[in-house]
C-alpha positions, 0 to 999 in steps of 0.5 A, a space after each residue: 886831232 883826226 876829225 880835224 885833219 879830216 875836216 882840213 882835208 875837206 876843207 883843201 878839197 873844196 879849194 881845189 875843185 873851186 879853183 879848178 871851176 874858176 880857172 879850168 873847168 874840166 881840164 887835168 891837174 898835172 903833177 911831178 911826182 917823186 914819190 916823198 910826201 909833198 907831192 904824194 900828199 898833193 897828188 891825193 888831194 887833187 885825185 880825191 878833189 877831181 877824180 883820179 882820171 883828171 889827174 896825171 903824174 910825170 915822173 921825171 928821173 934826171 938820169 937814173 934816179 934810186 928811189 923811182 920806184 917810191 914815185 912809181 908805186 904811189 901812182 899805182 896807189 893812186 890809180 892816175 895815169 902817169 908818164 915817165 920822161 927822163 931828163 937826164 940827158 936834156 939836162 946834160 946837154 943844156 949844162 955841157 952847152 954852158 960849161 963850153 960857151 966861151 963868153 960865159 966861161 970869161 966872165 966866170 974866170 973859167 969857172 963855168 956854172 957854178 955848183 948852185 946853177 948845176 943843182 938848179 937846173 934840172 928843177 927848171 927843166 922838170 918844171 919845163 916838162 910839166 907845162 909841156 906836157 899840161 899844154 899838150 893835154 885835151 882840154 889843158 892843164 894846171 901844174 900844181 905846185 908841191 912847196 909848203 909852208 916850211 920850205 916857202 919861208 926859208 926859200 928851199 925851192 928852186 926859183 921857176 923850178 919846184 917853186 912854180 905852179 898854178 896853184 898850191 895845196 900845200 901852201 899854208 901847211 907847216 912839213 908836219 903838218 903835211 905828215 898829219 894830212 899824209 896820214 888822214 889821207 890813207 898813204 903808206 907810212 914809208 912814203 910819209 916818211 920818207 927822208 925830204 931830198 931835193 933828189 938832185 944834190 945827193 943830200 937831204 933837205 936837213 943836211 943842207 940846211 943844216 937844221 931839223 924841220 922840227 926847229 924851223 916849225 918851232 921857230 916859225 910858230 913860237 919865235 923860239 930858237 935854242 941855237 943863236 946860230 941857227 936863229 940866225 941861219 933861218 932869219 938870214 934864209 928868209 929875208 935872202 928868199 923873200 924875193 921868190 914868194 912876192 909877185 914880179 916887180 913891175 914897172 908903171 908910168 
């Protein structure tokens, strides 16, 4: 098992620095780091691939976040500049601007953003913030995306949120096999572990999905599901989510 996830390691590797040949050669990969596995494991294969000087973490705490220190010590681990900006408060002002626009709140019934709108919104921004600071950089950047395979398939991601990106490392392995590539790579065990959260709506990915990762892996490898009810949740979330994995729609004459 080692000398293959060390031979897949090299493999995604070799990936990135072809893409980065192709589509920005010499520019930095720019990357939102949280300091959970996905973008841990993304963040080290980019600094291996490129060298840990073209890749720069942000670090964007949406106010106070309890577990900043988790992403903090994973770019010391790392080794790559990083940058922290805080979204808190452009995240408030944009919703409180929301919730007060009188039309909005008309066609809602006084309702204002909903619940979903509010969770999602600091995604976007966080993702905003990548690009900016990507374009910023000398020589540009490339924002990579951290979803993997489990999340894709059931659209556990936040729609030009943590879903965009200009390339995906991450994108053909199931949250297990994200672990495995955690561990070959020499990451400390806590930070592979670390329970998946989306850091916004105060639950972990389990709790609101109301299944275990092991049983989508299961289900999405074998066809097999135990719980009809679950079955039935993950094939609802998947055809419901298709939409965010095909390319945009476009008209032609």
């Amino acid at each position: 098992m080692l000398n293959y996830l060390c031979q897949v390691k090299e493999e995604v590797k070799r990936w990135i620095r072809d893409y980065f040949e192709k589509n920005g050669k010499g520019c930095f990969a720019v990357i939102g780091i949280s300091g959970g596995k996905d973008s841990s494991v993304a963040a080290t294969l980019c600094a291996e691939a490129l060298g840990k000087d073209r890749v720069v973490g942000v670090l964007m705490p949406n106010g106070i976040q309890s577990d900043i220190e988790d992403a903090k010590r994973l770019v010391e681990f790392l080794e790559i500049p990083h940058l922290i900006i805080n979204i808190g408060a452009t995240s408030a002002a944009l919703c409180q601007e929301l919730e007060q626009n009188e039309v909005l709140k008309g066609m809602t019934g006084n309702a204002g953003l909903s619940k979903d709108s509010k969770i999602n919104l600091p995604a976007r921004i966080r993702m905003t913030t990548l690009y900016a600071v990507a374009q910023s950089l000398p020589g540009g950047g490339r924002v990579v995306n951290t979803c993997n395979r489990s999340e894709d398939y059931i659209g556990y991601s936040t729609k030009y949120g943590d879903s965009a990106g200009d390339f995906s490392p991450l994108s053909d392995f199931l949250v297990e096999e994200v672990r495995e590539l955690g561990y070959a790579l020499g990451l400390p065990k806590d930070l592979i572990e670390k329970t998946p959260s989306d850091g916004l709506s105060g639950s972990s990915d389990e709790e609101k999905l109301g299944f275990s990762y092991q049983t989508l892996s299961k289900y999405m490898i074998t066809g097999a599901c135990e719980n009809e009810a679950v079955r039935e949740k993950i094939d609802r979330l998947h055809r419901m989510n298709l939409y965010k994995l095909i390319p945009m729609p476009q008209y032609r004459r």
